[in-house]
C-alpha positions as CSV (number, residue, x, y, z in Angstrom):
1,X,75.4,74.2,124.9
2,X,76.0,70.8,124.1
3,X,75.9,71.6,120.4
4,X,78.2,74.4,121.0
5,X,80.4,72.4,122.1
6,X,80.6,69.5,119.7
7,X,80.6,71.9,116.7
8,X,83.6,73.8,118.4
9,X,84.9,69.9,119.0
10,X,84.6,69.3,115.2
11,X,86.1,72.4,114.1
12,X,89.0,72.1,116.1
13,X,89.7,68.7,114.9
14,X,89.4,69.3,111.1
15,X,90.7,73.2,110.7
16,X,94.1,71.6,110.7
17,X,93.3,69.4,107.5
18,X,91.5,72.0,106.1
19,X,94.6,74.7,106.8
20,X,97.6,73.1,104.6
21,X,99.4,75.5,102.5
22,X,102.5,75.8,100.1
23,X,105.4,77.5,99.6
24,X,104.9,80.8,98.3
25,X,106.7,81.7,95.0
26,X,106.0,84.8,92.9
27,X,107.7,85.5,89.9
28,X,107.2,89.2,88.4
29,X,105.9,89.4,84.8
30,X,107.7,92.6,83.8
31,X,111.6,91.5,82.6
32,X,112.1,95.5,84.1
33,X,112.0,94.1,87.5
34,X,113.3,90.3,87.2
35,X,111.2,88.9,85.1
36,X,111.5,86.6,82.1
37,X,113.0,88.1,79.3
38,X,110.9,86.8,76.9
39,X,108.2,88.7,78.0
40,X,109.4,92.1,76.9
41,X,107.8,92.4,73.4
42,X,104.3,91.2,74.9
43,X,104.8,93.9,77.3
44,X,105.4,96.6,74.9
45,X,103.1,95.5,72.2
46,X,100.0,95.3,74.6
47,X,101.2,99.0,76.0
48,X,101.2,100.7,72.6
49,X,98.4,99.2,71.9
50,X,96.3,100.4,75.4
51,X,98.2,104.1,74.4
52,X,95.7,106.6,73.6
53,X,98.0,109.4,73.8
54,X,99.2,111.1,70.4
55,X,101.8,113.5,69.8
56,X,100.6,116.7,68.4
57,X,103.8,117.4,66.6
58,X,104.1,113.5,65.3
59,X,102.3,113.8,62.1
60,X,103.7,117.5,60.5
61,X,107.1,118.3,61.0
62,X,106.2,122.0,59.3
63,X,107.0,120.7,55.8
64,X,104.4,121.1,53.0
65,X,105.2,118.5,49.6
66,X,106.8,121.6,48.0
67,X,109.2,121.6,50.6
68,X,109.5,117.9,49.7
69,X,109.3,118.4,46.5
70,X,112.0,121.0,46.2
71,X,114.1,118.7,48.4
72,X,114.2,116.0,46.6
73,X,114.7,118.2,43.2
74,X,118.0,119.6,45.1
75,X,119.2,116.0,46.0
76,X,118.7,114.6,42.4
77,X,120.4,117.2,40.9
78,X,123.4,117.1,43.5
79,X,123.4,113.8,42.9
80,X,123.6,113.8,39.3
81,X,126.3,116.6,39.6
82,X,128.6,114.8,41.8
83,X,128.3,111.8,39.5
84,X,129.3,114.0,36.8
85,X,132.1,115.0,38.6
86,X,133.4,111.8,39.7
87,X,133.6,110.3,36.0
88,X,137.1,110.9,34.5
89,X,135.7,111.4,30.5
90,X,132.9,113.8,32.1
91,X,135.1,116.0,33.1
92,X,136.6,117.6,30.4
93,X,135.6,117.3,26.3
94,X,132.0,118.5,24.8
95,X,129.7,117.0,27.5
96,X,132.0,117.8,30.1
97,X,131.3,120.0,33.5
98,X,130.9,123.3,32.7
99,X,132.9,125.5,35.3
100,X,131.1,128.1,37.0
101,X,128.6,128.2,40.0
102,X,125.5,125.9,40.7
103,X,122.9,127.6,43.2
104,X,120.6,124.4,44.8
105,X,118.4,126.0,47.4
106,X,121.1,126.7,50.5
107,X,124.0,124.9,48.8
108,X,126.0,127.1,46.5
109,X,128.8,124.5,44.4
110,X,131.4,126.7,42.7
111,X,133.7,124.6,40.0
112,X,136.7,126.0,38.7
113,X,139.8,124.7,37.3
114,X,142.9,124.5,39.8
115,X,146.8,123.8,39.1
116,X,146.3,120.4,40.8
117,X,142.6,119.6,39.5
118,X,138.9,120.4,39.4
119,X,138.6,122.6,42.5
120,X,134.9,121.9,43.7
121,X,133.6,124.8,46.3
122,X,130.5,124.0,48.5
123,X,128.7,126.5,50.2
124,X,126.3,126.1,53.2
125,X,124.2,129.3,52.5
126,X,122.2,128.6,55.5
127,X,124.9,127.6,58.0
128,X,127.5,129.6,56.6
129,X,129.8,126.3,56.0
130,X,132.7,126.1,53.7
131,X,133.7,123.0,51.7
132,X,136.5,122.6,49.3
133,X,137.1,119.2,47.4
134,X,140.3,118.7,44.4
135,X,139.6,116.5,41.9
136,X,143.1,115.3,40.7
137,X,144.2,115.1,37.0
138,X,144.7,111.6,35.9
């Protein structure tokens, strides 16, 4: 008992030493919830790069290259016409725009001469749209 006693004697005496302790501070990693800002594009890049997960619809929107193909035929050769149009010694003379209609997939562009200018005339096939620009005399 003796031995008991000093031991509980001893531990007594030093647990306060032994117990000292701090303040405690915590400051949250995630700038979401008061964090530090800085931390955001860690955050992010170390999420995507944990993410397993893939869309299923990510990769094909449902477009095969013909689609792109024919795309990007239709947007050159708008291109090249609205340039055309937009050039003042294009317009008229040998080389010039011929009037008529110009079918590009959906679009239909109808050019005619008007009283006040070159009368452009899109048409949104697919949407049913209506456009009508003048291209003043100069």
């Amino acid at each position: 008992m003796n031995i008991k006693s000093k031991l509980l004697a001893l531990f007594l005496l030093t647990a306060p030493m032994l117990m000292y302790g701090q303040d405690f501070s915590y400051t949250p990693t995630n700038p979401a919830f008061g964090g530090n800002y800085l931390n955001y594009s860690w955050l992010l890049n170390s999420a995507n790069a944990q993410n397993t997960l893939t869309d299923p619809d990510a990769g094909s929107n449902g477009r095969t290259s013909l689609d792109r193909f024919t795309e990007s035929l239709n947007n050159q050769l708008l291109s090249q016409l609205s340039r055309n149009l937009l050039q003042s010694d294009s317009i008229f003379g040998e080389n010039g725009i011929q009037t008529g209609t110009y079918e590009f997939g959906d679009i239909l562009v109808d050019v005619v001469p008007g009283l006040d200018g070159l009368v452009v005339t899109i048409n949104d096939l697919s949407t049913g749209n209506q456009t009508q620009i003048t291209i003043p005399f100069f």
